[in-house]
C-alpha positions as a LaTeX table, in Angstrom:
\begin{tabular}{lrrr}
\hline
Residue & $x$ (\AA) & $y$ (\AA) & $z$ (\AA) \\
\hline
Unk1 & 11.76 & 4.40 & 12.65 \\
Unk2 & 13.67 & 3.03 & 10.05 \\
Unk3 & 14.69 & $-0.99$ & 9.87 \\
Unk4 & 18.10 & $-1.22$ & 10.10 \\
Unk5 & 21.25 & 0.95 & 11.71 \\
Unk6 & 24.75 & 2.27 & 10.44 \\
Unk7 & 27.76 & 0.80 & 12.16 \\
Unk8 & 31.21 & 0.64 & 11.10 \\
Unk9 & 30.03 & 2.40 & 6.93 \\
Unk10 & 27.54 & $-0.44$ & 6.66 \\
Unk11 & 23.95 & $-0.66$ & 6.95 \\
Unk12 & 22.25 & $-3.62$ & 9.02 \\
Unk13 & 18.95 & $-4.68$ & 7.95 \\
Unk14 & 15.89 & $-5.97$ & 10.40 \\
Unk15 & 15.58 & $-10.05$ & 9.21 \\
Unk16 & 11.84 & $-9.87$ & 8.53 \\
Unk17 & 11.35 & $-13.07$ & 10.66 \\
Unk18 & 12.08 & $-11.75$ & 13.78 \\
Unk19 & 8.73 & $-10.75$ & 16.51 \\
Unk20 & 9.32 & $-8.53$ & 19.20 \\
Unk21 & 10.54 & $-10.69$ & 22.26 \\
Unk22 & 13.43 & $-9.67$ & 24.64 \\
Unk23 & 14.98 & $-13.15$ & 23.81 \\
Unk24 & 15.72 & $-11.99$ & 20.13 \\
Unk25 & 17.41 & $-9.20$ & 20.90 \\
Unk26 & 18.88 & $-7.43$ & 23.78 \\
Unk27 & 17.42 & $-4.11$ & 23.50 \\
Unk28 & 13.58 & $-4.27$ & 22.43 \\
Unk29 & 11.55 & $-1.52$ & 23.84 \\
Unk30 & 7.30 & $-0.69$ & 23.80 \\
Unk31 & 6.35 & 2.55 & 22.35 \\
Unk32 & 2.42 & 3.80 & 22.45 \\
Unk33 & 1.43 & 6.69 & 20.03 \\
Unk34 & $-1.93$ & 7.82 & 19.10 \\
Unk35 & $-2.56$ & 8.05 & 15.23 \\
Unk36 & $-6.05$ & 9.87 & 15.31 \\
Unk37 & $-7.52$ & 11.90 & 17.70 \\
Unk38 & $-6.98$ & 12.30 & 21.57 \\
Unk39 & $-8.19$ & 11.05 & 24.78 \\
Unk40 & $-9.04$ & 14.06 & 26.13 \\
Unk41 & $-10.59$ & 15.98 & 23.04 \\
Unk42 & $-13.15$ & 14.57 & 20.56 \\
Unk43 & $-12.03$ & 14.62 & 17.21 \\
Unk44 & $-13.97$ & 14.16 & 14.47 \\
Unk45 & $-13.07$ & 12.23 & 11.11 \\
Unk46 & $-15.53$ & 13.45 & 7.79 \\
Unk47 & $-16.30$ & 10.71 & 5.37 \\
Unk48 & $-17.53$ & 12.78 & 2.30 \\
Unk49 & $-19.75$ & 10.55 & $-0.02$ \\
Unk50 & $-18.23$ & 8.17 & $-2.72$ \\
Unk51 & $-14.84$ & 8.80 & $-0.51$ \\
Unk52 & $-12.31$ & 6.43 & 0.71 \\
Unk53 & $-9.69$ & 7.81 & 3.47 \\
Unk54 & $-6.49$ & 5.78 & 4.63 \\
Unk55 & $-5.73$ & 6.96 & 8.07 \\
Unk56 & $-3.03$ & 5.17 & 8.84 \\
Unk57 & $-0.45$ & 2.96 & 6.79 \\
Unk58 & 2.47 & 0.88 & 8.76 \\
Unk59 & 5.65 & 0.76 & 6.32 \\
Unk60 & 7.27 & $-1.44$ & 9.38 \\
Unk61 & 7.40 & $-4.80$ & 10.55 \\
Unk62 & 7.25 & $-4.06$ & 13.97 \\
Unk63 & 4.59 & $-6.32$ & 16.19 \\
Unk64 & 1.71 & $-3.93$ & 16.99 \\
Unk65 & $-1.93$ & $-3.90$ & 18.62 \\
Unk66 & $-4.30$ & $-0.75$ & 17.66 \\
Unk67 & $-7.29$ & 0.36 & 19.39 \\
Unk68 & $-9.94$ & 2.22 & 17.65 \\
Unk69 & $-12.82$ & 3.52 & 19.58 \\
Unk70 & $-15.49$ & 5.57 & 17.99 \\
Unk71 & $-19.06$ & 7.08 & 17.78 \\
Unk72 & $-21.12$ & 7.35 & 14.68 \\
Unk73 & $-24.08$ & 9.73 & 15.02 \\
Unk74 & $-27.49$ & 8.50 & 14.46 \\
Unk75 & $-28.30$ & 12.31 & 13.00 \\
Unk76 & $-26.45$ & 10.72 & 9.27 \\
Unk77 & $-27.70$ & 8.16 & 6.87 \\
Unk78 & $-24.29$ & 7.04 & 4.93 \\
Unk79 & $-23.23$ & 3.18 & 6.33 \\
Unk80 & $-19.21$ & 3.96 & 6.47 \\
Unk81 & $-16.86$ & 0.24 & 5.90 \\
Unk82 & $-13.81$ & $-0.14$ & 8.03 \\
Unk83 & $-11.37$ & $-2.04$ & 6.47 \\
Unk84 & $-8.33$ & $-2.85$ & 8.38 \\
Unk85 & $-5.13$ & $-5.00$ & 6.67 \\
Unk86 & $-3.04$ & $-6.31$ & 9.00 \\
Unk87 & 0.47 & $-8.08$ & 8.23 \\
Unk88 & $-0.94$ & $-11.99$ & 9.68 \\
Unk89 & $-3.55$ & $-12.41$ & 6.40 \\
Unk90 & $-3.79$ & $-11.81$ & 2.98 \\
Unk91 & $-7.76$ & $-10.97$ & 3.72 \\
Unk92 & $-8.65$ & $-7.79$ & 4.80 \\
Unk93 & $-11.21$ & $-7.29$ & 7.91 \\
Unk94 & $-13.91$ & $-5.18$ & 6.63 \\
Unk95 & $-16.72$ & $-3.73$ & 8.91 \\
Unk96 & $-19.44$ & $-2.18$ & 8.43 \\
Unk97 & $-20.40$ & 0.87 & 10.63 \\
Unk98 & $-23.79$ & 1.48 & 11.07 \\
Unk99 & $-25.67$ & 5.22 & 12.07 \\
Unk100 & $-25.73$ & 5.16 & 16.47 \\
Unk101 & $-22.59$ & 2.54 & 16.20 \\
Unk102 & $-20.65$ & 3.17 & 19.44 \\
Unk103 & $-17.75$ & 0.63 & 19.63 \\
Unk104 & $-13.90$ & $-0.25$ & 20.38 \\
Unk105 & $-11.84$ & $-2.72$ & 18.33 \\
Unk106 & $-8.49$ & $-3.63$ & 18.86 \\
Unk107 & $-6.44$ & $-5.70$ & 16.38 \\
Unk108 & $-3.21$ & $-7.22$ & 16.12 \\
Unk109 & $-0.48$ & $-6.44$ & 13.61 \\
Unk110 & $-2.19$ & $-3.97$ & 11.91 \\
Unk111 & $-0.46$ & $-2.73$ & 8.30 \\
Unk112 & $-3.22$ & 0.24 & 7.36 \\
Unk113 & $-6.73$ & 1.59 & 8.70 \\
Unk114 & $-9.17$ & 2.86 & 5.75 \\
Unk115 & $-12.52$ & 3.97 & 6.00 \\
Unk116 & $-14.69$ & 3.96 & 3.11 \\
Unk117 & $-18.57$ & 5.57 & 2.44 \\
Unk118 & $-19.99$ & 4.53 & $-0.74$ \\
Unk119 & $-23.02$ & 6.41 & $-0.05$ \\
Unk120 & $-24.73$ & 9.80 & $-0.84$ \\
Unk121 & $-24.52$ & 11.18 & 1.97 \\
Unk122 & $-21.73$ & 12.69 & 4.49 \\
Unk123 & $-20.66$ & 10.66 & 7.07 \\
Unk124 & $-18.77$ & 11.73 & 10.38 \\
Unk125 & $-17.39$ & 9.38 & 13.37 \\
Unk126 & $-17.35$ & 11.66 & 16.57 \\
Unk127 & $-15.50$ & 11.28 & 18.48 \\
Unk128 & $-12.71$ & 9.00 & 16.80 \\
Unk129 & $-9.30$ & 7.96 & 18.98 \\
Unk130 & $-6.84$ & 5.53 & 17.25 \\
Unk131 & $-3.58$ & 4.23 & 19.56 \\
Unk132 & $-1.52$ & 2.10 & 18.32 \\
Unk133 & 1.26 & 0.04 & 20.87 \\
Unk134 & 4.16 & $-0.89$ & 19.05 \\
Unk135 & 7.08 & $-3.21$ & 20.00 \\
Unk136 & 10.35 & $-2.06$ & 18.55 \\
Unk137 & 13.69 & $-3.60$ & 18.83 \\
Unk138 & 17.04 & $-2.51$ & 18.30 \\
Unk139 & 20.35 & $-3.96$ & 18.13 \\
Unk140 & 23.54 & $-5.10$ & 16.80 \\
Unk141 & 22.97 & $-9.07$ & 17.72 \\
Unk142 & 23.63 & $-10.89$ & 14.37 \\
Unk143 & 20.63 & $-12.96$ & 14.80 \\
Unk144 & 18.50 & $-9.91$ & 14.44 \\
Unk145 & 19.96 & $-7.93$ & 11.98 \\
Unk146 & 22.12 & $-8.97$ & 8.19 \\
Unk147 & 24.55 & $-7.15$ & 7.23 \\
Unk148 & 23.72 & $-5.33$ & 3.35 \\
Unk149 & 25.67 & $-5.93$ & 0.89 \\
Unk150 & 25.37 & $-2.77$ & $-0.55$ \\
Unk151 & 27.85 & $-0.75$ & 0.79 \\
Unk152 & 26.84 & 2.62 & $-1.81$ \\
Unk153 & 24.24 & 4.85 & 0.38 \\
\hline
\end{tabular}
């Protein structure tokens, strides 16, 4: 979803300071998607050796919280190294996942999800579900949105 709207043959652009609350805007709505996997199926993610794999990158601003819940099987002997960025720190948080790891995180604000395996050996996290709840608003208010002042798109 992009960050601003067309009205009138101009374009209105999200103010980067605004967080999702119904006071900043009149129409702000909640919107849950899952980025990896499924609730209902296991789904497997492959971490070849000496890979890294960015699973999910946010290009928004929007206020989010993202639940990853995963198994690693015992049966593999790679460590695999979560490293999540998230929009609140310059810092990453980096993890490391260890063979017969069974755990859920959930973080705020989350920007991208990588997982990393440094090792020699494959690597798998079965099953692997990633949701992510994201608050998006929408509006014309002008204390939500600037007007751009290029006119030529």
């Amino acid at each position: 979803m992009a960050d601003y709207f067309c009205k009138d043959g101009k374009k209105y652009y999200k103010k980067k300071d605004k967080s999702c609350n119904s006071s900043n805007s009149s129409n702000c709505f909640i919107e849950t998607f899952t980025i990896f996997g499924s609730e209902t199926t296991p789904t497997s993610l492959e971490i070849p050796p000496g890979s890294t794999i960015t699973l999910f990158e946010n290009f928004t601003t929007n206020h989010n919280k993202t639940l990853i819940r995963f198994s690693f099987s015992p049966v593999f002997a790679a460590f695999v190294t979560l490293t999540i960025r998230t929009f609140n720190s310059t810092t990453p948080q980096t993890i490391t996942l260890t063979p017969g790891d069974r755990k859920t995180f959930l973080f705020e604000d989350v920007q991208s999800i990588t997982f990393s395996n440094a090792t020699t050996a494959n690597a798998e996290l079965s099953p692997l579900f990633i949701q992510q709840t994201t608050c998006i608003c929408c509006g014309e208010s002008n204390s939500y949105y600037y007007e751009s002042s290029d006119h030529g798109y």
